[in-house]
Each structure stands twice: as structure tokens, then as C-alpha cells.
C-alpha positions in Angstrom: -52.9 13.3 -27.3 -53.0 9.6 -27.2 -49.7 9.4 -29.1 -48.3 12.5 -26.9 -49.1 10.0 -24.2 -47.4 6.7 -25.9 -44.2 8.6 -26.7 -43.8 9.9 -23.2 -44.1 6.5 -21.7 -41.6 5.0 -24.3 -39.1 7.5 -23.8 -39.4 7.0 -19.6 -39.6 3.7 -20.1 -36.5 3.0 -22.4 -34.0 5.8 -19.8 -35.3 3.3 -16.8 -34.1 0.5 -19.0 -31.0 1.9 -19.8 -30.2 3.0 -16.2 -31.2 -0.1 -14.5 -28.9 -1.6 -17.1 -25.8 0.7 -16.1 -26.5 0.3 -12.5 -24.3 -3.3 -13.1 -21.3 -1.3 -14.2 -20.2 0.6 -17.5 -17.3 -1.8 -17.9 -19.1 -5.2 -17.5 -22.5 -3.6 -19.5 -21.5 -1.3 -21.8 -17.3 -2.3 -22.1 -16.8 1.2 -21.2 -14.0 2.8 -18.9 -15.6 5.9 -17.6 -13.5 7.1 -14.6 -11.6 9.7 -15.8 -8.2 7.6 -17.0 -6.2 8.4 -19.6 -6.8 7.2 -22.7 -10.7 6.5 -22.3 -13.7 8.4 -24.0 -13.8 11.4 -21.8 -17.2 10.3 -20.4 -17.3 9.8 -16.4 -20.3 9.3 -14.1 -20.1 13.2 -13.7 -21.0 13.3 -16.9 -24.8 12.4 -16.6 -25.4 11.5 -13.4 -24.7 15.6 -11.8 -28.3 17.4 -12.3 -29.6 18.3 -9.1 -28.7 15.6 -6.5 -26.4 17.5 -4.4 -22.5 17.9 -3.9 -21.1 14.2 -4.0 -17.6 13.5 -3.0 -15.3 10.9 -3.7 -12.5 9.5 -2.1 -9.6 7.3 -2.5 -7.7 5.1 0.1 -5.3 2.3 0.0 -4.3 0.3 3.3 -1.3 -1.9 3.7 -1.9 -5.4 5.0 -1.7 -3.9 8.5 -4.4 -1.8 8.0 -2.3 1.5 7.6 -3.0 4.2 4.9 -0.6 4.6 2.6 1.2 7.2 -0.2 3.8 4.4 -1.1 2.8 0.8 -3.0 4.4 -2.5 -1.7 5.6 -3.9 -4.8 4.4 -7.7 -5.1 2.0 -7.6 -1.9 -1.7 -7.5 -1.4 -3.5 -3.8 -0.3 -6.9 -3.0 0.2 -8.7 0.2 -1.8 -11.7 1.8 -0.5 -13.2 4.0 -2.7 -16.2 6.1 -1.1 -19.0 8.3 -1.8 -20.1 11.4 0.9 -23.6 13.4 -0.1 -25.0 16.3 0.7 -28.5 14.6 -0.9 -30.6 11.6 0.3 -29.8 8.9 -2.5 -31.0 5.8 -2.6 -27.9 3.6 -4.0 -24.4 4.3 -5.2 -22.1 3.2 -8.0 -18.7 3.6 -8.6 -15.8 2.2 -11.0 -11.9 2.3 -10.7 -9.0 1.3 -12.3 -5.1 1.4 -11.6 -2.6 2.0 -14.0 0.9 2.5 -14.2 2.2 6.0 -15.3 4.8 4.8 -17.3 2.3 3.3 -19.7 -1.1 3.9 -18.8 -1.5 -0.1 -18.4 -2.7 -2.5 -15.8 -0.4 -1.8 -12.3 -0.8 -5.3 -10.7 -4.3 -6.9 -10.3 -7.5 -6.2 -8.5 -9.9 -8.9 -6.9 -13.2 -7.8 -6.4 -14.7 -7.1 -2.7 -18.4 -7.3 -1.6 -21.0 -6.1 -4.4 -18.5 -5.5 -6.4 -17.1 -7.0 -10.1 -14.5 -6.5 -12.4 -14.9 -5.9 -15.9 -12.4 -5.8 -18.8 -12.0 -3.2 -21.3 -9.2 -2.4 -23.7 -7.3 -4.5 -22.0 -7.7 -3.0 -18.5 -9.3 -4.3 -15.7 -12.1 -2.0 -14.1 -13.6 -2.7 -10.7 -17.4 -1.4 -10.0 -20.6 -2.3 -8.4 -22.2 -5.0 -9.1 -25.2 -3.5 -9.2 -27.1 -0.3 -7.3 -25.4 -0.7 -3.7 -27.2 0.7 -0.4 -23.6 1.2 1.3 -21.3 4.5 -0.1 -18.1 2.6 0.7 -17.0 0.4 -1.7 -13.8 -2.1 -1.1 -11.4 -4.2 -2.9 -8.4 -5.9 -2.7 -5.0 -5.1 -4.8 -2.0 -6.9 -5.4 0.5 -4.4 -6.3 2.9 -4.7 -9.3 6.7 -6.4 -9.3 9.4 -4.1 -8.5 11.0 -1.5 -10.6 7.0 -0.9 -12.3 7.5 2.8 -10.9 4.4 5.1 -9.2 1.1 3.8 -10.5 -2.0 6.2 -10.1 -5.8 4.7 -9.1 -8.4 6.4 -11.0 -12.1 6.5 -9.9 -15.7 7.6 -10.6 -19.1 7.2 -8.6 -22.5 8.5 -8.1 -24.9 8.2 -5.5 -28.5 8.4 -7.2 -32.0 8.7 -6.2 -33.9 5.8 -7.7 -36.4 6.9 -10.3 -35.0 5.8 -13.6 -33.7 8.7 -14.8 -29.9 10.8 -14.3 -31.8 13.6 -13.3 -31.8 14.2 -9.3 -28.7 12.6 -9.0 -24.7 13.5 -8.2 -21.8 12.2 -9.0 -17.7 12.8 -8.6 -14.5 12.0 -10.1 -10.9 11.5 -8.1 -7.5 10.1 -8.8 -5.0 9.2 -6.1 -0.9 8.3 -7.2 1.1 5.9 -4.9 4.8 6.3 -5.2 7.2 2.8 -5.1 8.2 1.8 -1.8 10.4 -1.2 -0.5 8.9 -4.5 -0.7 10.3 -5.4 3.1 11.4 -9.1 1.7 13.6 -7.9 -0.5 15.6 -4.9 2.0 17.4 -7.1 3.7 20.0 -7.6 1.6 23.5 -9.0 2.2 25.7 -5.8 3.5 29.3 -6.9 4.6 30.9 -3.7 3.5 28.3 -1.5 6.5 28.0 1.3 4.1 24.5 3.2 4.2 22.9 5.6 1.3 20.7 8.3 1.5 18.6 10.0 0.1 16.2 7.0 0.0 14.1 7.5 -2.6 16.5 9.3 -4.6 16.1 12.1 -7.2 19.6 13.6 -7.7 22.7 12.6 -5.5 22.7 9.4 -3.9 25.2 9.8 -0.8 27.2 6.7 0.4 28.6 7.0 3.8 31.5 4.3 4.9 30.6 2.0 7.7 32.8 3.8 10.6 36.7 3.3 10.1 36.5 2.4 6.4 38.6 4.2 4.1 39.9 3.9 0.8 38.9 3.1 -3.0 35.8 1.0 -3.5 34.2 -0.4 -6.8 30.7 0.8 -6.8 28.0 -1.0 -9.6 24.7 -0.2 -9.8 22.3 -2.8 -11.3 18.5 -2.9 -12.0 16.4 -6.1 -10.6 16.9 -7.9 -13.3 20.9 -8.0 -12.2 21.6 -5.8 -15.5 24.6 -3.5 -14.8 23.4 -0.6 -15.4 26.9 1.4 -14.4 30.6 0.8 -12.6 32.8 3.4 -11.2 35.2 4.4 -8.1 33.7 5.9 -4.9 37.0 7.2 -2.7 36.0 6.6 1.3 39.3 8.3 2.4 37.3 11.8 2.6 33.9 9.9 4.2 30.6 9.8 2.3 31.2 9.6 -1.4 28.3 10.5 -4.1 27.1 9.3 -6.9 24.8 10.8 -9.6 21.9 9.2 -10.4 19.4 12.2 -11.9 20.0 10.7 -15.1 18.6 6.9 -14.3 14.8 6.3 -15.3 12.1 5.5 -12.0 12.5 2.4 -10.3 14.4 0.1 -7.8 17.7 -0.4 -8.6 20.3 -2.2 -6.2 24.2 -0.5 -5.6 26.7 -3.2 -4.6 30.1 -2.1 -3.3 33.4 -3.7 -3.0 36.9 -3.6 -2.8 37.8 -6.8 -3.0 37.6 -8.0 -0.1 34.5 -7.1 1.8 31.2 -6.7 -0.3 27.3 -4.5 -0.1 24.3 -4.3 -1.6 21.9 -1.7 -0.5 18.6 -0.7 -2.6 17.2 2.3 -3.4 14.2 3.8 -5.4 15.1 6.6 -8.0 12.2 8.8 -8.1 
């Protein structure tokens, strides 16, 4: 009975010990990446921490720097991500992790600072952002500086839990979410030098890019299109004496690309994103 006893309080004793020790964050603990990415172990919070503790729910949102929620990434500025936890329980504390990657590669898109209780943690080369350690508050924020142009859409992958307390997984409930941002302008760089007055559209673009003239223009113009390293990535001849010309750009892989015209004498640039 004694030993019965012994071997109970061992095995209680070592799952409070291992929870109190996750409760910093899988990534900074363990050097795990449990949110659901690709490319990881399969393991999420979901994965132990859902027996009992009621429906959890977890959301993703990213602001611009004017505070407006967004579905498009600046490319080069600084956003703000708010991951957060709803619960049809009572927990005591809440955990969560994230990570954003580009979908291209399934690597770091851009770089995360950490926001109040709050760390990041490296693993495989990925930076992971998660509690610091069992947090009273369900909303959990952090800052993001988002990628150079031309990285394509990049995808933020999250998992949390919202537990009760007593040192075991049991009794608590957890969720896992993923949220894609597509490329948007960087507003810096839109501005771009336009004596020609020609405007495109579609902007983004998936098939036919459209140019239309600026009014009274007619004629043959040169049109390149270059990526944003200036590499050409094509030339050809867009004929303005019938009005908007098109150009076919289904082929071109995501990104920003800039499309100068000119007929030597009056010169464009305009950029557009190629979804």
C-alpha cells in the first residue's frame, strides 16, 4: 500500500513538474514548434491539453500601424498580432505559441519582437513567440515587422490553451488556427515616377494586366517589366492606338514587380503584385 502510495505521488509529482516547466513555452523549454506549422512534429497544444476543459477558441489578428485589421502585409513595416483565447470553461491561465512563415518556403516571414509576457524562442531556425509563463490575460500581443518586397503571402500559425491550474493536462482546452496575409503595397514605394499617365489594373494581378493610356495618348510604346531587384524580367510592344493594351502575366511567379513604359520620349513606372 505504502509503495501504491509512493508511486502515486511520484507520478503527480513529476506531470506538475513537467507542466509547470511547459507553462514557459515549448520553444524556449523543450526547442519544440508545436503550433500546427508545416514541417514540425505534428504535436500542438490540442494535443494534450483538450480533456475536459471546455470549447477553447483561438484567434488571429494583425493591425497595421494605424490600428486597422488587415488581410494584406506591408512589406518592410512594423504590425501588431494579437493572438487570443475565448473559453467556455473557467481556467486559470493561458498559453499560446506562433510563428509566421513564408509560403514559398516555409521559413521565417520578417521578424517578431515580443509583447508583454511574452518570449521568443528559436527552433530549427524559426522564431516562435509564446508566453512567458502561465498568463492571467487570454489576449496575447506582439509586434511584427513584415518581410522586404517581392517575399509573397506569408501565413501566421498559432496554438494556445487556457488551463485550470492543478498540474496535470487533464481539465483543460486548447485550439489551433492559422491566418494567411496576402502582399500589399508598401505606400513608400507606390509613388513612383509616372510621366507617361498610364494606369493598370487589375491590381493584384492573376492573369491579364490591363494598361489604359493616359487620355489622348496613342501609339506604340515599349513596355518592360522588371522585378525589385531592377532584373528585366520581359520587353515587348503595347499599341495605345486602340486604348487599353494587355499584357499576360499568368505565367510570372508571386510577387511585386514594377512595369515601366516608354516611347522614347515620355516614360512610367507603375507596380503591381502578381498573385
Amino acid at each position: 500500500m505504502k509503495r501504491r502510495i509512493i508511486y502515486t505521488l511520484i507520478v503527480l509529482s513529476t506531470g506538475a513538474f513537467l507542466w509547470m516547466s511547459n507553462s514557459g513555452g515549448r520553444a524556449t523549454v523543450a526547442g519544440e514548434g508545436n503550433t500546427g506549422a508545416p514541417g514540425e512534429n505534428g504535436t500542438t497544444c490540442a494535443t494534450c491539453h483538450s480533456s475536459g476543459g471546455g470549447t477553447v477558441t483561438l484567434s488571429i489578428e494583425v493591425l497595421d500601424a494605424s490600428g486597422e485589421a488587415v488581410s494584406d502585409y506591408r512589406p518592410g513595416e512594423t504590425h501588431t498580432v494579437t493572438v487570443s483565447l475565448s473559453s467556455s470553461g473557467s481556467p486559470s491561465a493561458y498559453g499560446f505559441q506562433a510563428v509566421a512563415l513564408l509560403n514559398s518556403n516555409d521559413s521565417n516571414a520578417g521578424s517578431i519582437t515580443s509583447g508583454s509576457n511574452s518570449q521568443t524562442g528559436t527552433v530549427n531556425s524559426r522564431t516562435y513567440v509564446e508566453q512567458a509563463g502561465p498568463s492571467s490575460s487570454s489576449d496575447f500581443s506582439f509586434t511584427w515587422t513584415a518581410p522586404a518586397a517581392g517575399s509573397g503571402s506569408v501565413t501566421f500559425y498559432a496554438s494556445g490553451n487556457a488551463v485550470d491550474g492543478d498540474g496535470s493536462t487533464g481539465g483543460d482546452g486548447a485550439d489551433v488556427s492559422f491566418v494567411t496575409l496576402n502582399e500589399g503595397f508598401n505606400t513608400s514605394l507606390t509613388e513612383l515616377e509616372n510621366e507617361a499617365g498610364f494606369s493598370i489594373f487589375p491590381n493584384p494581378v492573376q492573369g491579364d494586366l490591363n494598361v489604359r493610356p493616359a487620355e489622348g495618348t496613342s501609339g506604340l510604346y515599349q513596355a518592360m517589366i522588371t522585378d525589385m531587384a531592377g532584373r528585366q524580367i520581359r520587353s515587348t510592344t503595347v499599341d495605345f492606338n486602340a486604348g487599353t493594351a494587355t499584357l499576360s502575366v499568368s505565367d510570372l511567379p508571386e510577387g511585386n514587380y514594377n512595369l515601366t513604359i516608354n516611347n522614347g520620349d515620355k516614360t512610367g513606372t507603375s507596380r503591381f503584385i502578381k498573385l
